[in-house]
C-alpha positions as CSV (number, residue, x, y, z in Angstrom):
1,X,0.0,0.0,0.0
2,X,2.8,2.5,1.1
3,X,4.2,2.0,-2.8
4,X,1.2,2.9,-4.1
5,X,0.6,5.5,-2.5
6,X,4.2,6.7,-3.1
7,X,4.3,6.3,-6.5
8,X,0.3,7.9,-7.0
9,X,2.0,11.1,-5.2
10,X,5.0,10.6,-7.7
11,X,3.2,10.9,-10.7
12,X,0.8,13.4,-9.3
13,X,3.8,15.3,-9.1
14,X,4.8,14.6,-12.9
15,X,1.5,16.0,-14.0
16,X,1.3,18.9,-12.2
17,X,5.0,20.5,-13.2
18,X,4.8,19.2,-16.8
19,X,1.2,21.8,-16.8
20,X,3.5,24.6,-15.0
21,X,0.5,26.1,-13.2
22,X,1.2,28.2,-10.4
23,X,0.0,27.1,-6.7
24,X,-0.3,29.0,-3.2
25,X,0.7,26.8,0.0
26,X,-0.4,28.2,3.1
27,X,1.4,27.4,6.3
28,X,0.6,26.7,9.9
29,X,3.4,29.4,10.9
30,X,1.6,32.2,8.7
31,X,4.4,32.0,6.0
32,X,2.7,31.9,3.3
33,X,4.1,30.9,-0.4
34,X,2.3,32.3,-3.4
35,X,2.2,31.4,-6.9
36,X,5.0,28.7,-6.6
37,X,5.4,26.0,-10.1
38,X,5.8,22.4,-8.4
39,X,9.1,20.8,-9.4
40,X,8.8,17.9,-7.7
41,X,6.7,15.5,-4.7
42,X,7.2,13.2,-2.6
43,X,5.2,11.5,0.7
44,X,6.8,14.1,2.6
45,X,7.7,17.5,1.1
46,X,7.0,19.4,-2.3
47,X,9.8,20.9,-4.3
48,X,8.6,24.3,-5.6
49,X,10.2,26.9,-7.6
50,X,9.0,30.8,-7.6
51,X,10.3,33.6,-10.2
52,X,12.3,35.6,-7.7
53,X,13.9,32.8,-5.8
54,X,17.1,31.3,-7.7
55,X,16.7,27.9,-6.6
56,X,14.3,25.5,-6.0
57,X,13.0,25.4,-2.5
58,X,11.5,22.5,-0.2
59,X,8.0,23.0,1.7
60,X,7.1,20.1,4.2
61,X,3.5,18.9,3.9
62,X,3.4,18.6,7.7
63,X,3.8,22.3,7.9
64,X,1.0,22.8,5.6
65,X,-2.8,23.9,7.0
66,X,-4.2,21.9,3.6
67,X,-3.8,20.9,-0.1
68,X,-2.0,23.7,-2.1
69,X,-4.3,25.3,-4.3
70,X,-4.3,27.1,-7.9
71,X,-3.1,30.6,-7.6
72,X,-5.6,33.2,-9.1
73,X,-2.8,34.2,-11.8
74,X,-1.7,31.7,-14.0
75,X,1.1,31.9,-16.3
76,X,0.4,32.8,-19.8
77,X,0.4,29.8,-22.1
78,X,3.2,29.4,-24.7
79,X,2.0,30.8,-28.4
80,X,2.1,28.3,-30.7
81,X,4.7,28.9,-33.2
82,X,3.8,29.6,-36.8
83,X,5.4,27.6,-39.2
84,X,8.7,29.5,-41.2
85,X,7.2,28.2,-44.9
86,X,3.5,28.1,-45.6
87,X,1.0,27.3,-48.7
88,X,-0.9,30.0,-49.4
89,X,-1.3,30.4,-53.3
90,X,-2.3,32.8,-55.8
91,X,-3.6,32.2,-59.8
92,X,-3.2,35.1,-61.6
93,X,-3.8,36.1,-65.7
94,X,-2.3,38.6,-67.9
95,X,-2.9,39.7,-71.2
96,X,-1.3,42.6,-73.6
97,X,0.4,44.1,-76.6
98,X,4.0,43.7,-77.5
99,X,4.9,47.3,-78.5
100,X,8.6,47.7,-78.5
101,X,10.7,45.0,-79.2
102,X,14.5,44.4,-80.5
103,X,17.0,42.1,-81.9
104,X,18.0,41.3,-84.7
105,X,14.6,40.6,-86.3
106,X,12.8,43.2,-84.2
107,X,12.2,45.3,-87.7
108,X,10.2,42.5,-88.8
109,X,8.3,41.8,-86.0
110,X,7.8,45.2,-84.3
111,X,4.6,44.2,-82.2
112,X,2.7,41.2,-81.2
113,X,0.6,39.9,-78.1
114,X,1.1,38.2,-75.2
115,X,-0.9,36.0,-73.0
116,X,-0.1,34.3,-69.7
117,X,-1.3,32.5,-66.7
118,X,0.4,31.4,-63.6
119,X,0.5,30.6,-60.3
120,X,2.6,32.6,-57.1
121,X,3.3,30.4,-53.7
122,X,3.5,32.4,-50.8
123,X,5.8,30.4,-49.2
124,X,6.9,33.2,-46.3
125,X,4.4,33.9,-43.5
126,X,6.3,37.9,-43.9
127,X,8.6,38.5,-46.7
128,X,12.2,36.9,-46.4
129,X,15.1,39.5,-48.1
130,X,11.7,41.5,-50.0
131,X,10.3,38.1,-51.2
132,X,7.1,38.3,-51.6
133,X,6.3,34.4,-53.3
134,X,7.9,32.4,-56.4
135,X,6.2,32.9,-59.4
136,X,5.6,30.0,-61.9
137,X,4.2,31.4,-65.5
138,X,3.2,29.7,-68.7
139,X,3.1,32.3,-71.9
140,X,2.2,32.4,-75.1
141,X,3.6,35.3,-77.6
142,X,3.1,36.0,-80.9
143,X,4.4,38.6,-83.6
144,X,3.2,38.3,-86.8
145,X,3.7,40.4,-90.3
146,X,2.0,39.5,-93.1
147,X,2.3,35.3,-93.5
148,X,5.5,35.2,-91.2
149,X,5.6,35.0,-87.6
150,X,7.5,34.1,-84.3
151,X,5.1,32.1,-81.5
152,X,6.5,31.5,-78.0
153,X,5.8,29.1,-75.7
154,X,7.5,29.9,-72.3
155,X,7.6,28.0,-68.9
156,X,9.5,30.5,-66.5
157,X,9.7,30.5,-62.2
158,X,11.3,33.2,-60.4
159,X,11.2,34.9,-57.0
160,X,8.6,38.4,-56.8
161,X,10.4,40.7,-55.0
162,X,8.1,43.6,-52.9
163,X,10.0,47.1,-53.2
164,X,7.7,49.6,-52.2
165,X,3.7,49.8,-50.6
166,X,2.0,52.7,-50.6
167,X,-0.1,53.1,-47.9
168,X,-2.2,55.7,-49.5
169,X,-3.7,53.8,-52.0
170,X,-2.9,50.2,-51.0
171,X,-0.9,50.1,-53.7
172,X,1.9,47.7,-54.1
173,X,4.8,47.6,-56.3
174,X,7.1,44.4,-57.3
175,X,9.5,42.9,-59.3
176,X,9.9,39.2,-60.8
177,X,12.5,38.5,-62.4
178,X,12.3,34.5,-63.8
179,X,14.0,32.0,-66.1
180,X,13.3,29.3,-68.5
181,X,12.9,27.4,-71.6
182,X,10.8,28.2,-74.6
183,X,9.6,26.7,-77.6
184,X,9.5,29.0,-80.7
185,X,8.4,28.6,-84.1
186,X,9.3,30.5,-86.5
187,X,7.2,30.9,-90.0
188,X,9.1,33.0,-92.9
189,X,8.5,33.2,-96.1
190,X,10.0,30.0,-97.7
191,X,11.3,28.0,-94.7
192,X,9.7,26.9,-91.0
193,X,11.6,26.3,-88.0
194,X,10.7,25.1,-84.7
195,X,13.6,24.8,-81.5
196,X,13.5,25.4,-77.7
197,X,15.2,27.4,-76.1
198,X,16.1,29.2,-73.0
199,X,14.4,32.5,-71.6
200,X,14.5,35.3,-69.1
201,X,12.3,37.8,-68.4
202,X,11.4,40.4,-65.7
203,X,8.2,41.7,-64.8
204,X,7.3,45.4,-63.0
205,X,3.8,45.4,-61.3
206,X,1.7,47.7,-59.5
207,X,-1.0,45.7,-57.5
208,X,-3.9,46.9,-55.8
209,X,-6.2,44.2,-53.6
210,X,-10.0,44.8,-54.8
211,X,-12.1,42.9,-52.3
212,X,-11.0,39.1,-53.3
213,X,-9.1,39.8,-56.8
214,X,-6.1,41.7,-57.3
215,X,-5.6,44.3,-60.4
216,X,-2.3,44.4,-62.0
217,X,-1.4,46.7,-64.2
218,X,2.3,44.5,-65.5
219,X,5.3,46.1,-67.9
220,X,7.2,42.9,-68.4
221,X,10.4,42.4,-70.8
222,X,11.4,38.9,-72.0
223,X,14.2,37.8,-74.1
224,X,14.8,34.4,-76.6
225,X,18.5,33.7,-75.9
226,X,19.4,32.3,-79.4
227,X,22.7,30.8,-80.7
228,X,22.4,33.4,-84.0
229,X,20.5,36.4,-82.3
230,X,18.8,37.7,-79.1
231,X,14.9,38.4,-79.3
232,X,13.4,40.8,-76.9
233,X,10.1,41.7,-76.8
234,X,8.4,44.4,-74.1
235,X,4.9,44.1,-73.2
236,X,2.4,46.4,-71.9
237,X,-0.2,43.7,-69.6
238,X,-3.6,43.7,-67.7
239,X,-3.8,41.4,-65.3
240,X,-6.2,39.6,-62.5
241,X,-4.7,37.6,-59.0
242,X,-7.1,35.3,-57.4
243,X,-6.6,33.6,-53.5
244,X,-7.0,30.0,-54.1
245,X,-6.2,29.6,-50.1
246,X,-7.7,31.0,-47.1
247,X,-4.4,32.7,-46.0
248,X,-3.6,33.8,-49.5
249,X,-6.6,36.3,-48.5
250,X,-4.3,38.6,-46.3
């Protein structure tokens, strides 16, 4: 019986200082302890520790008028930490006119449209060296004169950098820079050619959060890294951001 009873007090014990609530002991002497954390029990004595005493300190149960009882303050739970990386995303869609190009063959194709669709990932809870999310885009150009024309398929992913909110108008301004490959063909007027390539580009936004959707008004720049020539076309873009997740909301 005496080693049940010690080892019920034992893992009374356990439970009490693994919840780390605070207890008042009052004493047959008058000297009271207040708001104490129990370290430890035993049959004879608890083990307490208070905030302004360095070291533990012992309180016999004989000296003790009753049970200790739960102090009227409590510590303040831990907050739960947030995770570093989250998944929040973002779809967003773009479309506009290709207005100043260059390149070699830039004379030819002087102007052209440009579609796109995407998706951005959030991944920061606040943004980590201006990182706002990584952007994943699939385009589709095309500059056409007469019956030739260049069409581009691009797959590019990149970081979106934040560099400046303005409170004001809750407007926000970024910049995405991203890489790729591409797959162009290319129609003149006696031969077709079709060959992937890689691709860079880098996007300049001004966003502004309309209830749910987000208006973007996009200037982005993106350039065919050819073995022969460079391609670079610079397009003027309307686009729309929608919250596919709850925290993507914010």
């Amino acid at each position: 019986m005496k080693h049940l009873l010690l080892a019920m007090f034992a893992l009374t014990g356990a439970v009490i200082a693994a919840e780390g609530a605070h207890y008042d002991f009052y004493q047959k002497n008058g000297q009271n302890v207040l708001g104490a954390e129990i370290v430890a029990e035993s049959e004879t004595e608890y083990t307490v520790r208070l905030s302004y005493v360095p070291t533990p300190i012992k309180i016999l149960k004989s000296s003790l008028k009753g049970e200790p009882v739960l102090s009227a303050i409590q510590p303040k739970p831990p907050e739960a930490t947030q995770p570093f990386l989250q998944r929040e995303f973002t779809l967003h869609a773009s479309a506009g006119y290709a207005f100043f190009n260059s390149g070699q063959v830039a004379t030819i194709f002087g102007q052209g449209y440009r579609g796109a669709f995407g998706t951005d990932w959030l991944l920061f809870r606040e943004p980590l060296w201006r990182i706002q999310a990584i952007t994943a885009t699939f385009a589709l150009s095309r500059f056409q004169n007469s019956t030739r024309y260049i069409q581009i398929a691009d797959l590019q992913l990149g970081p979106k950098f934040i560099f400046y909110h303005w409170p004001l108008t809750g407007v926000s301004f970024f910049a995405t820079p991203t890489v790729g490959i591409a797959q162009v063909n290319l129609k003149g007027y006696t031969f077709d050619s079709a060959y992937t390539n890689l691709t860079g580009a880098l996007a300049l936004q001004a966003e502004k959060r309309l209830g749910p959707v987000v208006a973007v008004l996009q200037l982005h720049t993106n350039s065919l890294f050819d073995q022969s020539q460079v391609f670079t076309a610079t397009t003027l873009s309307l686009a729309a951001a929608y919250p596919i997740t709850a925290g993507a909301m914010k």
